[in-house]
ZALO-972126 format. One record per residue: x, y, z of N, C-alpha, C in turn; residue in three letters. Coordinates in steps of 0.001 Angstrom, whole numbers, padded with zeros to 6 digits, always signed. Layout:
N
XYZXYZXYZALA
...
END
This chain:
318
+073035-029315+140970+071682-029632+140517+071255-028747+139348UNK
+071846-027791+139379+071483-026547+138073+070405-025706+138499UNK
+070087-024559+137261+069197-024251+137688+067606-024525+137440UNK
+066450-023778+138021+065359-024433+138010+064908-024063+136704UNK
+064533-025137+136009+064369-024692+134078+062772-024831+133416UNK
+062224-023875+132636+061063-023732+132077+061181-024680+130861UNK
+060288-025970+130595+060295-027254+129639+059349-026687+128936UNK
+059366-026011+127151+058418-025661+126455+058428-026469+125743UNK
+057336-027510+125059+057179-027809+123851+056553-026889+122350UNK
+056751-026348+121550+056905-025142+120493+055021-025667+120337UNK
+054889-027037+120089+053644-027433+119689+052375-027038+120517UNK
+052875-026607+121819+051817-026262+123092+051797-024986+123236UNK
+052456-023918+122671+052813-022616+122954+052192-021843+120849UNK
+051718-020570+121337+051704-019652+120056+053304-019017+119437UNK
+053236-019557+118037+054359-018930+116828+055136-017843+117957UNK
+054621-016231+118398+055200-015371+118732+055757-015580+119901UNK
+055328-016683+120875+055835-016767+121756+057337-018072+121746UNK
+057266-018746+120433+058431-019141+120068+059171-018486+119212UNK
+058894-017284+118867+059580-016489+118138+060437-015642+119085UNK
+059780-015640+120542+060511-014772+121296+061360-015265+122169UNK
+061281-016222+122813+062321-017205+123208+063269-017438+121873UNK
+063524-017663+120770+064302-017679+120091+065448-016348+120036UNK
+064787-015444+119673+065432-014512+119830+066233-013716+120889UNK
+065178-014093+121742+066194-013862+123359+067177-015097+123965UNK
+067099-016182+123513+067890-016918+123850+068776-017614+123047UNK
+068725-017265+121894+070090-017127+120900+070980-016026+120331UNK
+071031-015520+121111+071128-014186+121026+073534-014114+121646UNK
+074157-013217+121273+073314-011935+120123+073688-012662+119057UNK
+072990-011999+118160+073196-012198+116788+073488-011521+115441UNK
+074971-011997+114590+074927-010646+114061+073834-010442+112841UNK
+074478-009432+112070+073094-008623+111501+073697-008494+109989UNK
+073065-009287+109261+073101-009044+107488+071929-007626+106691UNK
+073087-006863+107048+072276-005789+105863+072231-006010+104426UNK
+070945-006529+103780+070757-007493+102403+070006-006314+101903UNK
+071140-005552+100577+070603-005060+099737+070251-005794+098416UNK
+069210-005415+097659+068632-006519+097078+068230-005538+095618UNK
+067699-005625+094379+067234-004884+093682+066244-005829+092927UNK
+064797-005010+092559+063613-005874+091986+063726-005886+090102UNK
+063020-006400+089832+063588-006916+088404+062634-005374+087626UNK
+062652-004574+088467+062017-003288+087955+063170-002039+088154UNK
+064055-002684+089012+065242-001389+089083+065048-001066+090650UNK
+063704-001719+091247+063743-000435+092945+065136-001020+093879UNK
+065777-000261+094405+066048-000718+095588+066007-001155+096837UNK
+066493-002017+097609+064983-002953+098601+066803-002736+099586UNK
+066613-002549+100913+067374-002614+101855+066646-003010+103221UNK
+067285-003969+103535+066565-004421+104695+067504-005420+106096UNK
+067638-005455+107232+068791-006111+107924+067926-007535+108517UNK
+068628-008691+108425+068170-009835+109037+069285-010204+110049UNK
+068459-010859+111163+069300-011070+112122+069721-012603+112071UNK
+068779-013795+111299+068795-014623+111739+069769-014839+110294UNK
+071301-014956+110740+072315-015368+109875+073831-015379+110063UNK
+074485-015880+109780+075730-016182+109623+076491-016408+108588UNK
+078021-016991+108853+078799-017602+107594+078811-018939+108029UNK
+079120-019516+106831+079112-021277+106853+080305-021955+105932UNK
+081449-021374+106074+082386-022236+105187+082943-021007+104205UNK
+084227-021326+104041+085353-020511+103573+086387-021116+101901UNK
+085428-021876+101682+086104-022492+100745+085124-023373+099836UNK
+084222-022437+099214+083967-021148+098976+083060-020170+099886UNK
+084251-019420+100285+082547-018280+101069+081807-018277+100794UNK
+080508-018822+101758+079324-018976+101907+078611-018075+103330UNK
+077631-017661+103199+076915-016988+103788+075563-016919+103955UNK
+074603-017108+105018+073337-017691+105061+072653-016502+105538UNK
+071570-016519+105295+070397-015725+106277+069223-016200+106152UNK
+068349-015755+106480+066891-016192+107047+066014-015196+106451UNK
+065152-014634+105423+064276-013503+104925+062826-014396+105005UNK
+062575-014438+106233+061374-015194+106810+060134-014771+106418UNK
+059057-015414+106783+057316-014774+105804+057175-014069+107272UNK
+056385-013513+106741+055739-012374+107475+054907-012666+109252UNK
+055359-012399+110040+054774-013138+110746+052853-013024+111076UNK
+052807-011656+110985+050937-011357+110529+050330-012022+109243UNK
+050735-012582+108425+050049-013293+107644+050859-014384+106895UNK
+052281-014086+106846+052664-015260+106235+053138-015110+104964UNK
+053244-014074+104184+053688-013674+103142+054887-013489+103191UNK
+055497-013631+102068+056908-013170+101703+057593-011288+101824UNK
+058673-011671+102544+059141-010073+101877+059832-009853+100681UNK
+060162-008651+100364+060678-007978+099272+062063-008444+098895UNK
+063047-008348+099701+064188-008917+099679+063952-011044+099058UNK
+063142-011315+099621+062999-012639+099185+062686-012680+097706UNK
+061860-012003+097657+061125-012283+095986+062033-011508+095312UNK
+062734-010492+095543+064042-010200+094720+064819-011686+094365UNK
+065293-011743+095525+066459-012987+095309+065658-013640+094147UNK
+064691-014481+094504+064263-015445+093807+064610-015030+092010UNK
+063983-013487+092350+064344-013332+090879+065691-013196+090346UNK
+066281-012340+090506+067946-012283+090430+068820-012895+090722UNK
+068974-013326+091832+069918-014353+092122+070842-013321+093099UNK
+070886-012345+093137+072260-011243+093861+071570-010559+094977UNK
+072251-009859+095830+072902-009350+096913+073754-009123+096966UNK
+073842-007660+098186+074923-007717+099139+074523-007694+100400UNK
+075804-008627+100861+075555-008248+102350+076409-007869+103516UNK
+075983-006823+104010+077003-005959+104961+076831-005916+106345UNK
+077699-005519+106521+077740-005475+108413+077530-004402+108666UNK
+076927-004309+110106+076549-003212+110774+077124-002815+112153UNK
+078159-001668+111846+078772-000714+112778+077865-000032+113747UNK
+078216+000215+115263+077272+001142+115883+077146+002500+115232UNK
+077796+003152+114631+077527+004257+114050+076417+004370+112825UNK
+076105+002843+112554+074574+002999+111724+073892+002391+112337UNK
+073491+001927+113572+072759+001054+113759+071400+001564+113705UNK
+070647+002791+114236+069500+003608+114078+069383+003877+112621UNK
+070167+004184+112006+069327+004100+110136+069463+002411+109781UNK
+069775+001373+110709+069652+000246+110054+068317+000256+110345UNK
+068204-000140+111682+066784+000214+111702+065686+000556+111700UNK
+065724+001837+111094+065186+002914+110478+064710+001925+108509UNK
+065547+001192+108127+065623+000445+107171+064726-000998+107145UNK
+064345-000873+108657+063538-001519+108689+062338-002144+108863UNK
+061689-001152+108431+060721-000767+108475+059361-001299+107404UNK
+058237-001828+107427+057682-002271+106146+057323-001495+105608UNK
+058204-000342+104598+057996+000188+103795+057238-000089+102539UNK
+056164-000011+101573+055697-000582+100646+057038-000869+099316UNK
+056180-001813+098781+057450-002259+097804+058274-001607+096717UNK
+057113-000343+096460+057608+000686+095826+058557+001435+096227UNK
+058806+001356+097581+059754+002629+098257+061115+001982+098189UNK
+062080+003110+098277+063032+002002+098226+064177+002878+099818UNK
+064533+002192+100331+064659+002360+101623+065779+002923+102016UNK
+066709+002843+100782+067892+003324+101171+067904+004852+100882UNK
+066578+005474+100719+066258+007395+100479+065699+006948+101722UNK
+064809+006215+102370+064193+005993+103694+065248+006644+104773UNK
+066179+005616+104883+067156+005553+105962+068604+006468+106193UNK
+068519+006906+104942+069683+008112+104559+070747+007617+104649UNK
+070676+005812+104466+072332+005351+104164+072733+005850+102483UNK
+074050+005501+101998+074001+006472+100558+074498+004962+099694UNK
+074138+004403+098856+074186+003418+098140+075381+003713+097636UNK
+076211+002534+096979+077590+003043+096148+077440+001503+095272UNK
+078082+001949+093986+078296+000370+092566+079056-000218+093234UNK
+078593-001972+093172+079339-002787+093066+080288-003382+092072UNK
+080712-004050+092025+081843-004113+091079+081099-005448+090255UNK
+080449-006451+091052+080061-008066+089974+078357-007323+090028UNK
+078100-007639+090586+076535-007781+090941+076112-006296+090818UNK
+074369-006473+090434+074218-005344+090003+073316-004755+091341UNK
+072852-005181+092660+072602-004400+093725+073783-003441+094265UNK
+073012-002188+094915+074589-001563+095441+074929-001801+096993UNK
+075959-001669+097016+076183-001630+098414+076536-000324+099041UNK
+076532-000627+100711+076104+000432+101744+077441+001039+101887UNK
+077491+002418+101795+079288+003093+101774+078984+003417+103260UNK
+078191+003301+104333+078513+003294+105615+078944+002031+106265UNK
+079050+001276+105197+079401-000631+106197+080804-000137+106002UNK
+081355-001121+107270+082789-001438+106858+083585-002673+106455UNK
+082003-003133+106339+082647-005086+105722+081281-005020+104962UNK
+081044-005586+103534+080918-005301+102626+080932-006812+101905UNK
+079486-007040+101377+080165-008695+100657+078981-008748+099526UNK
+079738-008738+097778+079582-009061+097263+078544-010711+097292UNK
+077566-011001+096862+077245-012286+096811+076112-012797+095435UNK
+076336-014151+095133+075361-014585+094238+074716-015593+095011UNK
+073205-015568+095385+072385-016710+095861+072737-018043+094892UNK
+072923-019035+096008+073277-019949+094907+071948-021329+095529UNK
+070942-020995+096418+070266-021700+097444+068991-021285+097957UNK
+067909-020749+097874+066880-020573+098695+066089-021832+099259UNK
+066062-022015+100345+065033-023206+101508+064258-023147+102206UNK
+062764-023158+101902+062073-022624+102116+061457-023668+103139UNK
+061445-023113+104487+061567-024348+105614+060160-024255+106140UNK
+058847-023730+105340+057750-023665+105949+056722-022530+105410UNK
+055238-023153+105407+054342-021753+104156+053734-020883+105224UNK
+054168-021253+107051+052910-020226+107847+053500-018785+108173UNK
+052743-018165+108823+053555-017191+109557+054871-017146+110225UNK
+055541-016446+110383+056985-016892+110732+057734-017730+110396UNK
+057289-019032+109244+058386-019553+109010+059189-019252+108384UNK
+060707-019983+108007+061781-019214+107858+062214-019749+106108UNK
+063015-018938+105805+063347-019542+104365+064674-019025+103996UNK
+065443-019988+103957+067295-019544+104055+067958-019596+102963UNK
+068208-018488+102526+069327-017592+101281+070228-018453+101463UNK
+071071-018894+100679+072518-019331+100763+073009-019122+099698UNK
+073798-018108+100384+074985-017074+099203+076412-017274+099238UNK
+077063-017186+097770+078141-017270+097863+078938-015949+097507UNK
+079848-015671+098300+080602-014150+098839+081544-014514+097151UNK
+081459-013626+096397+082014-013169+095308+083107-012234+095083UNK
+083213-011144+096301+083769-010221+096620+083674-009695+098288UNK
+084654-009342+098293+084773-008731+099896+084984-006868+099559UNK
+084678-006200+100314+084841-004882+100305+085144-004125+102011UNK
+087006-004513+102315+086643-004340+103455+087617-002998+103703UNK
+087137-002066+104979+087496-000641+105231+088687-000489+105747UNK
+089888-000082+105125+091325-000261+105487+091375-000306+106925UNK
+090732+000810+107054+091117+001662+109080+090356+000499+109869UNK
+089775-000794+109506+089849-001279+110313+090634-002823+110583UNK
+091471-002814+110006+093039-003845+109939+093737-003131+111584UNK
+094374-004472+112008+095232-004147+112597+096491-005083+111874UNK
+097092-004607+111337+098235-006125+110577+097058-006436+109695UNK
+097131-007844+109453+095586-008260+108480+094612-009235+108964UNK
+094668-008352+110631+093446-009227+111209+092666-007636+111660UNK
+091559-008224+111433+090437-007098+111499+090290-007047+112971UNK
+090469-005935+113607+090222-005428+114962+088805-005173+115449UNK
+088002-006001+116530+086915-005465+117231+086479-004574+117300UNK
+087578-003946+117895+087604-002259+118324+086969-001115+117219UNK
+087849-001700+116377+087735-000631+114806+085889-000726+113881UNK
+086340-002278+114253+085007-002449+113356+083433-002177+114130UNK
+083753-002255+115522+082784-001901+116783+081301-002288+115953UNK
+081358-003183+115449+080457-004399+115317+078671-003951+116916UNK
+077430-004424+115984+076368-004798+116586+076015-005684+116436UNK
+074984-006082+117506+074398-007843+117008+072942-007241+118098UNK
+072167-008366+117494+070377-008115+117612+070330-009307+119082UNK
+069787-008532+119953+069250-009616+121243+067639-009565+120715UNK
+066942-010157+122205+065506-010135+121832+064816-008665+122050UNK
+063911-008634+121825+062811-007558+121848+063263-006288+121443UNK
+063327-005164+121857+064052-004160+121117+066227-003838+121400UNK
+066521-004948+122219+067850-004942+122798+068862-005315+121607UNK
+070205-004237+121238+070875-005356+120933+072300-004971+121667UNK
+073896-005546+121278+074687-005530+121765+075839-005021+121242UNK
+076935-003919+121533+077587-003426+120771+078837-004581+121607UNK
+079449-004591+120133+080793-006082+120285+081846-004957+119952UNK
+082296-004316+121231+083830-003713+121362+083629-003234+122922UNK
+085146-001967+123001+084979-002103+124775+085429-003260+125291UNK
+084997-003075+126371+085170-004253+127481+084150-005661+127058UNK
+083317-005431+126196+082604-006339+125720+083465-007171+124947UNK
+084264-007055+124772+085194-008042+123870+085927-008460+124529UNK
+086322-010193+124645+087609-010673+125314+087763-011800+124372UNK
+089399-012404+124880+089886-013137+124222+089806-014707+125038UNK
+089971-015445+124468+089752-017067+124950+090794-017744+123833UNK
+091986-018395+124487+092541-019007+123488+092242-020357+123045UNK
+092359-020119+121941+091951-021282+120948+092924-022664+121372UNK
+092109-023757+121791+092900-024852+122109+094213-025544+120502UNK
+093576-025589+119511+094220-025470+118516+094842-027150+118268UNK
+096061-027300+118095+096755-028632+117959+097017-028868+119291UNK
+097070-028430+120364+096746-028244+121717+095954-029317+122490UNK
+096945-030406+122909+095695-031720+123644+095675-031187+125141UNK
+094779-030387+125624+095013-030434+127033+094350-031209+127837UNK
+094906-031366+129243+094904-032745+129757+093620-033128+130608UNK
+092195-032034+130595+090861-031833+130795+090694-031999+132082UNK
+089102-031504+132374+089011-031382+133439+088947-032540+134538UNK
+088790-033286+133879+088867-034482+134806+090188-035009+135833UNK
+091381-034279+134927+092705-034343+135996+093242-033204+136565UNK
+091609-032124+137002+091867-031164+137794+092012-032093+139098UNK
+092502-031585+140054+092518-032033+142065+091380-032018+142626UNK
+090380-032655+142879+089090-032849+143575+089265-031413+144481UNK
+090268-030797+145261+089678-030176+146488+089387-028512+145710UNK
+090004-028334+144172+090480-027341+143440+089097-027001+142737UNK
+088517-028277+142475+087106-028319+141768+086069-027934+142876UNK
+086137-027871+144183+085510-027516+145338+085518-026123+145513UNK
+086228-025622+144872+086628-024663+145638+085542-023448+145051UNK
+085602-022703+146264+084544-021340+146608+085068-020221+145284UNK
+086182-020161+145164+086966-018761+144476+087343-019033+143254UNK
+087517-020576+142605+087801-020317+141287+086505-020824+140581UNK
+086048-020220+139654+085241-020620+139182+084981-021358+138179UNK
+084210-021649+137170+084158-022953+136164+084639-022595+134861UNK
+084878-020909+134308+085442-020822+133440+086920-020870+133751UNK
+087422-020568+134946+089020-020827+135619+089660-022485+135430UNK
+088312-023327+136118+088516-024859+135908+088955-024824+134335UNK
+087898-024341+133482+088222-024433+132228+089645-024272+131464UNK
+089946-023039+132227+091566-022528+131618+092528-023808+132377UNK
+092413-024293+133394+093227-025119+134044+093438-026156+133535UNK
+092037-026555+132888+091860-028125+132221+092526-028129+130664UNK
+093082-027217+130022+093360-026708+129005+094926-026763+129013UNK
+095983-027211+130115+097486-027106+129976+098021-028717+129335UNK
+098960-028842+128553+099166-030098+128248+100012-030784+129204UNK
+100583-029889+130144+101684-030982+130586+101962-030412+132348UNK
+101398-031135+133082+101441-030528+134638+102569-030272+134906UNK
+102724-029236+135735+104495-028763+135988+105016-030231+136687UNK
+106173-030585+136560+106771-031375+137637+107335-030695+138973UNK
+107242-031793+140205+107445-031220+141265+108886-030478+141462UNK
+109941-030402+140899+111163-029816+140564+110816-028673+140556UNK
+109706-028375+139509+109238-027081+139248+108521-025901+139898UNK
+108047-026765+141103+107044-026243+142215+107635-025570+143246UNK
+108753-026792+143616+109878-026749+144613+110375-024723+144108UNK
+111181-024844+143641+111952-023885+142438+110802-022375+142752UNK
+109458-022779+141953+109082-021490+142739+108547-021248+143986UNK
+108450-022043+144992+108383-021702+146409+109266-021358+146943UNK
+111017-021322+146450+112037-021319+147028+112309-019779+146538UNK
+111792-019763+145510+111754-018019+144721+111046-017370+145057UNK
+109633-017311+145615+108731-016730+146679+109203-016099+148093UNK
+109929-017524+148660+110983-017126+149650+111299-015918+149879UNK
+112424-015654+148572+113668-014484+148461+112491-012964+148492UNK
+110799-013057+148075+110589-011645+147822+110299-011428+149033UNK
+109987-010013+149345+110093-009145+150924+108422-009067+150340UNK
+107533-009617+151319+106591-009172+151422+105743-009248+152791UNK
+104556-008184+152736+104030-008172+153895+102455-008761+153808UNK
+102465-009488+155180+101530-009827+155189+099881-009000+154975UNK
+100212-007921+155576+098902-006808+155307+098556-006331+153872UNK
+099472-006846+153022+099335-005868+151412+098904-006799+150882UNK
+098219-007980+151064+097821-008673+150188+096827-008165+149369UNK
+095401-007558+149781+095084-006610+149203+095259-005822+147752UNK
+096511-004710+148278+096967-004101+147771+097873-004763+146572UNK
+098563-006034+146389+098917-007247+145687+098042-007585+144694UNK
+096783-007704+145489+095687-007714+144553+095051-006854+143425UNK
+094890-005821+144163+094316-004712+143120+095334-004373+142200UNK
+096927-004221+142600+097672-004660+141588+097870-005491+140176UNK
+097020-006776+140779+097363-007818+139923+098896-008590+139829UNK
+099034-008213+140909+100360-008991+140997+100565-010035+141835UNK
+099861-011336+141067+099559-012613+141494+100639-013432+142198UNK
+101958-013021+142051+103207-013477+142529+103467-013148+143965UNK
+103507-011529+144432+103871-011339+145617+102440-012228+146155UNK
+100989-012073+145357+099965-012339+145983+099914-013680+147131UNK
+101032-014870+146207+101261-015665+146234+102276-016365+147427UNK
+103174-015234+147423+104240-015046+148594+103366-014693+149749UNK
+102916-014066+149772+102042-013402+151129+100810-014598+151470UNK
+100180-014997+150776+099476-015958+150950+100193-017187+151341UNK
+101291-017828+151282+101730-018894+151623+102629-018588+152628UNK
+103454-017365+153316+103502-016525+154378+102576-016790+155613UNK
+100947-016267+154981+100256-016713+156531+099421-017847+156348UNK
+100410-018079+155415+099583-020207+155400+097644-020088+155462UNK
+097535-019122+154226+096136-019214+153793+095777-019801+152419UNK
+095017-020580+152578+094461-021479+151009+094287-020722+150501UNK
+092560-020068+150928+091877-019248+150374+092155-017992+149775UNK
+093315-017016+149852+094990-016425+149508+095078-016807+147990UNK
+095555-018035+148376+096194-018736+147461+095472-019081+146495UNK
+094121-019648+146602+093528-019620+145184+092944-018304+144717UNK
+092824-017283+145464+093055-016014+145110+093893-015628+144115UNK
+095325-016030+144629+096356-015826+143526+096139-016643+142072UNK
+095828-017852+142412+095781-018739+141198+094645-018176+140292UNK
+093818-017160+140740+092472-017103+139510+092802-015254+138907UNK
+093996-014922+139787+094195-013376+139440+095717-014303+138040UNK
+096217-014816+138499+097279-015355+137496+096512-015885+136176UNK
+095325-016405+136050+094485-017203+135053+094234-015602+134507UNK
+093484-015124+134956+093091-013923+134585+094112-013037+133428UNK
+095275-012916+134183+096299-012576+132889+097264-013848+131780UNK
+096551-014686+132124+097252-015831+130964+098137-016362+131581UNK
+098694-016533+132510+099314-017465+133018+098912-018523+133419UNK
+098917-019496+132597+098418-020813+133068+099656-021506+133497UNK
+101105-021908+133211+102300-022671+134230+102161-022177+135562UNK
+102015-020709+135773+101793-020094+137303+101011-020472+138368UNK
+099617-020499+137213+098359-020998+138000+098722-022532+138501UNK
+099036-023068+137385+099174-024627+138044+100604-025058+138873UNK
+101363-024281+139047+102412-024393+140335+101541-024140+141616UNK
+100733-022616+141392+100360-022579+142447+099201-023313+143177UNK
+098677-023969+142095+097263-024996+142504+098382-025912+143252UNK
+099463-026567+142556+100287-028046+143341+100616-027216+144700UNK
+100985-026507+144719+101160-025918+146096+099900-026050+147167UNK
+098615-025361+146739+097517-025406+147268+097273-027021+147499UNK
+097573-027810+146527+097211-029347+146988+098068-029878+147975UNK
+099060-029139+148143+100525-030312+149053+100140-029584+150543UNK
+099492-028287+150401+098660-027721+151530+097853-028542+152611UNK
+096707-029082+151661+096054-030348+152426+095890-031387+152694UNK
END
């Protein structure tokens, strides 16, 4: 049935209170540090949350430098663009995240924020704003787009820039894919929360790719019932292209056989992670519930042929 859900219409509710459901429930989000310069020379630094990339051919990159939500006016960074056309825009590491926001602050237009925040500006190479020598991803851009989606308070008005240059920090390559870990990435939740993206906060989900898998619909009715695997597990299950054949099932129950295991260590099997003996011992004292035990500790480390031997097993069970 789902769960029990709050129906807002935006038209029945006040701006801030759809400003805050937005933010808490699109969340997280990452964070464009948009340095900007005024057609007077100041420097304007400021981070928006509401943005992304949009296409790689040619890098493109969006953000949101929204009116003001107390009256509705434009910020500084906006009326730059308009005039110049340039930016940069950088990412934000946990190791700046307090002078980002320290940067963000409504400083008057005279000030320029990057003496505010004690990040240290450095030349770009096309464009004449500088960029932040504490980012470790770094992007050249020329506005090639402003959309101005509304004249009240809070409405939004979206930059669309094209990435001219990349400026990215060796130490954080692993090979020439940029590592989580290294780049230990933030992103903005609602109200004063946001989220550091490394740690255990990071996992992997493989990409289905050229990959037809054979969906959830030709999971086993009693498998989709079940108490212990759950719906991102269904998910990994529904994701194999080609169900083992029963040859294959046979083969490892007969290999289960040969291991010495005890019935009491299942447990201990477990905290292991060693979904195999888990597997032996569970079909030993002829327990399901065991057994899909095993099948969601095997999902867990990427074994999906494992998992689905041991689901056909669990089905020839009942």
């Amino acid at each position: 049935m789902g769960d029990k859900m709050r129906h807002i219409e935006p038209k029945d509710v006040e701006v801030r209170e759809v400003f805050s459901y937005l933010l808490g429930g699109i969340a997280p989000r990452p964070i464009a540090l948009v340095s900007t310069l005024s057609t007077d020379g100041i420097r304007n630094l400021s981070p928006f949350s509401f943005f992304n990339a949009f296409g790689a051919n040619p890098p493109m990159v969006a953000f949101a430098p929204s009116r003001r939500g107390r009256d509705g006016t434009n910020k500084d960074t906006y009326h730059n663009l308009i005039a110049t056309k340039e930016c940069v825009v950088q990412m934000v590491s946990f190791d700046m995240v307090e002078q980002v926001s320290l940067a963000s602050t409504e400083y008057d237009v005279s000030i320029d924020e990057f003496t505010k925040s004690g990040l240290t500006p450095i030349a770009s190479d096309i464009v004449k704003p500088p960029r932040v020598a504490e980012s470790l991803f770094q992007m050249e851009c020329k506005m090639q787009q402003m959309i101005e989606l509304g004249d009240g308070p809070s409405s939004g008005n979206l930059a669309i820039c094209e990435v001219v240059k990349f400026h990215i920090a060796e130490k954080i390559f692993d090979g020439d894919r940029i590592d989580p870990q290294k780049i230990d990435l933030v992103a903005r939740m609602g109200a004063d929360f946001y989220c550091r993206a490394s740690g255990e906060a990071v996992f992997e989900v493989e990409k289905p790719g050229l990959k037809i898998g054979i969906g959830y619909d030709n999971i086993p009715a009693i498998i989709k019932e079940s108490k212990i695997l759950s719906a991102n597990n269904l998910g990994q299950l529904g994701g194999i292209e080609t169900i083992p054949a029963a040859d294959e099932v046979t083969s490892l129950k007969d290999g289960l056989k040969q291991l010495k295991v005890s019935q009491s260590k299942f447990e201990e099997y477990q905290a292991n992670g060693d979904y195999k003996l888990m597997l032996a011992a569970a079909l030993d004292i002829k327990n399901d519930d065991k057994i899909e035990e095993s099948i969601k500790t095997a999902l867990k480390e990427k074994d999906l042929d494992f998992a689905w031997k041991a689901l056909l097993i669990r089905t020839d069970n009942s």
